[in-house]
C-alpha positions, 0 to 999 in steps of 0.5 A, spaced: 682 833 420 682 831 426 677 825 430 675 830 434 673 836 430 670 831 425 666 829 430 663 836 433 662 836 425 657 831 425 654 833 431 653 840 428 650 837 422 646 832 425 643 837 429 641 842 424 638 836 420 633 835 426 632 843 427 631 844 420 625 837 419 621 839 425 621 846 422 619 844 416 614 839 420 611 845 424 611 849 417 606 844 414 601 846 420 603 853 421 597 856 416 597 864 417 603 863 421 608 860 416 612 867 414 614 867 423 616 860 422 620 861 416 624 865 420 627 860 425 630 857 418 634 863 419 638 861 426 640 855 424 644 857 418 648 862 420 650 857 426 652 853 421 656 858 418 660 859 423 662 851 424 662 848 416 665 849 411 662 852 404 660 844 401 657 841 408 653 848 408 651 847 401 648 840 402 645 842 410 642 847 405 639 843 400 637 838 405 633 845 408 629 847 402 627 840 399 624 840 407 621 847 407 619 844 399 615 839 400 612 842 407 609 848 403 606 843 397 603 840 404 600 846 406 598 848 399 594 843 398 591 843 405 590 850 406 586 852 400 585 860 401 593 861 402 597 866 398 599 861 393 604 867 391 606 870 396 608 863 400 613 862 394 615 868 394 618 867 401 620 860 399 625 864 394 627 869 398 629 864 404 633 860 398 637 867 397 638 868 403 641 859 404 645 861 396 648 868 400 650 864 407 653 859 403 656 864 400 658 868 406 662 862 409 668 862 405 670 868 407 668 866 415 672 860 413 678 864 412 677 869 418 677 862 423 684 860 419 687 866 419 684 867 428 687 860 428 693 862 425 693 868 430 692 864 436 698 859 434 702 865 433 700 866 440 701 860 443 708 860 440 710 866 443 708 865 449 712 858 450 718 862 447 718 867 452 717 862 457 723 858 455 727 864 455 725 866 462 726 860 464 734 860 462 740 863 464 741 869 460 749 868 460 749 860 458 743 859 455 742 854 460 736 853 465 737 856 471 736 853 478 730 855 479 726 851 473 732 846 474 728 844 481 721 844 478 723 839 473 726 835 477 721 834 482 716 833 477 721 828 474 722 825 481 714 824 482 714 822 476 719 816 476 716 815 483 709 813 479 711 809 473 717 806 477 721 809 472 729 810 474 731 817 474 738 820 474 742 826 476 748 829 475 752 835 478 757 837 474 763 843 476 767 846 470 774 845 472 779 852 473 774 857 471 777 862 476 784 862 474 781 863 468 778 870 470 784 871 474 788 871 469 784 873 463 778 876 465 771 875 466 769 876 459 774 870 457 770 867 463 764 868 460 766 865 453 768 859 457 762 858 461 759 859 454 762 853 449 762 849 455 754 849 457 753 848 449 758 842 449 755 839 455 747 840 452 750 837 445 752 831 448 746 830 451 739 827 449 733 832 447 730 829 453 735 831 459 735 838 462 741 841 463 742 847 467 746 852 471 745 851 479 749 858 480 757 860 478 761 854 475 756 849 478 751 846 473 745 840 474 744 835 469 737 831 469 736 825 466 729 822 465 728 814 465 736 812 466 739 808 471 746 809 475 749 804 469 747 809 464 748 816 467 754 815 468 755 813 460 752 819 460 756 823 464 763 820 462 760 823 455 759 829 456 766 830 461 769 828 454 765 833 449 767 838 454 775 836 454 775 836 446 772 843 447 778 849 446 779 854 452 779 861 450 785 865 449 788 861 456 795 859 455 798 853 459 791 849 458 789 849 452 782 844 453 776 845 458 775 840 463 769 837 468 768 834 474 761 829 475 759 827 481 753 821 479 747 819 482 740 816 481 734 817 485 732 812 490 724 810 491 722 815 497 728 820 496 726 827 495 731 833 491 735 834 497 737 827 499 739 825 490 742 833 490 746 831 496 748 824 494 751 828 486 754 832 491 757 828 495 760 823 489 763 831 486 766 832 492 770 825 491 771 826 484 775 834 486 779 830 491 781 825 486 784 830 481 778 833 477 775 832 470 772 825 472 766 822 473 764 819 480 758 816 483 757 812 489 755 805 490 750 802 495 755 802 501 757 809 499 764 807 496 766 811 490 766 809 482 771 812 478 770 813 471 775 817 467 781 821 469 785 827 467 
């Protein structure tokens, strides 16, 4: 159970073991006016049957009638011209229904476990249908959309804790000639093995995503420029190990990496210009490496065809 439903828990029993004292205070000077009282009894129980479970319900309830009890003997003994028979005759009846309530709370316990599961069910769905909408229908990667709310949400994010925050722009190398030469559908497949290949060799926490065409984005929370690029150049050689699809000539898919990690008061548009720009020099330099550019703008290879 958790703290915070362990404690509604004692709040609710509290709360009707006070309701159901003044109750029974009130009922041993109620005189004529004890059956009205009585009923009160009934409000409490049947909140008590929406929140407990069977075995606190039954001891709230005993508690109650040894209350109600000891209240009647009270008035009883004060009151001599009661109906002595028709006081404990109310007494037995509102001790049914406490027995039948108590009764009644394990098939309303059931019911808030199955509206429980129900509501979990719902929420599941909800975040998978927003996961998929979120997603390129062709790669199963992120698309360009989500990929920019993430990121601005990563970068406020390192921005508040001063945590580092890493980027990478990834281009798979070829795709055209392939679809030149045979076709979009072996194009599709080699869109497909590539982007699994590049999310398997990332972490769970990294966001990986396709910005459009053969341009994909990779974002990588709490990591410098040291360590992206070990990422980078990790990924560049899970997609070298990757088969092209029925292409000859070539018989392994390739990328190019252009890293960069975000700068204190940087927004989307300067890190994605500066992964840019390091992509640019990686293309120049003869593709399938990783390139980020140091603080005075020079090029830092890693990899190489």
């Amino acid at each position: 159970m958790s703290p915070g439903r362990a404690q509604r828990i004692r709040r609710v029993l509290f709360g009707m073991g006070a309701a159901y004292l003044l109750l029974a205070w009130l009922s041993s000077r109620a005189g004529d006016y004890l059956a009205s009282i009585q009923l009160l009894y009934v409000v409490p129980m049947v909140y008590g049957v929406l929140t407990l479970d069977r075995m606190r319900l039954a001891g709230i309830t005993a508690f109650a009638l040894v209350a109600h009890g000891t209240a009647l003997f009270m008035l009883v003994d004060s009151v001599p011209r009661l109906n002595q028979p028709a006081t404990w005759a109310q007494f037995a009846v509102l001790a049914l229904a406490f027995a039948w309530c108590a009764y009644a709370t394990g098939a309303v316990l059931r019911l808030r476990e199955r509206l429980a599961e129900a509501r979990r069910r719902l929420h599941d769905i909800d975040q998978e249908a927003r996961d998929a909408a979120s997603r390129d229908s062709l790669t199963g990667a992120y698309h360009q959309q989500h990929l920019m709310e993430v990121l601005e949400r990563e970068i406020a994010r390192a921005e508040r804790v001063g945590k580092p925050l890493s980027i990478a722009r990834v281009d798979l190398d070829g795709l055209g000639s392939v679809n030149e030469s045979h076709g979009h559908a072996v194009g599709d497949i080699a869109l497909k093995r590539f982007a699994e290949a590049a999310t398997t060799a990332l972490r769970d926490v990294d966001i990986f995503g396709r910005c459009g065409g053969k341009e994909f984005l990779a974002i990588m929370p709490d990591t410098d420029l040291k360590g992206s690029l070990i990422a980078a150049e990790r990924l560049r050689a899970a997609v070298a190990r990757e088969p092209l699809p029925e292409a000859k000539g070539r018989k392994h898919q390739s990328c190019t990496l252009g890293v960069a990690e975000h700068r204190k008061g940087e927004n989307t548009r300067l890190v994605i210009g500066r992964a840019e720009a390091a992509l640019n020099y990686a293309k120049a330099a003869g593709r399938d490496r990783v390139v980020a550019l140091d603080a005075d703008g020079r090029p830092m290879l890693i990899g190489a065809a």
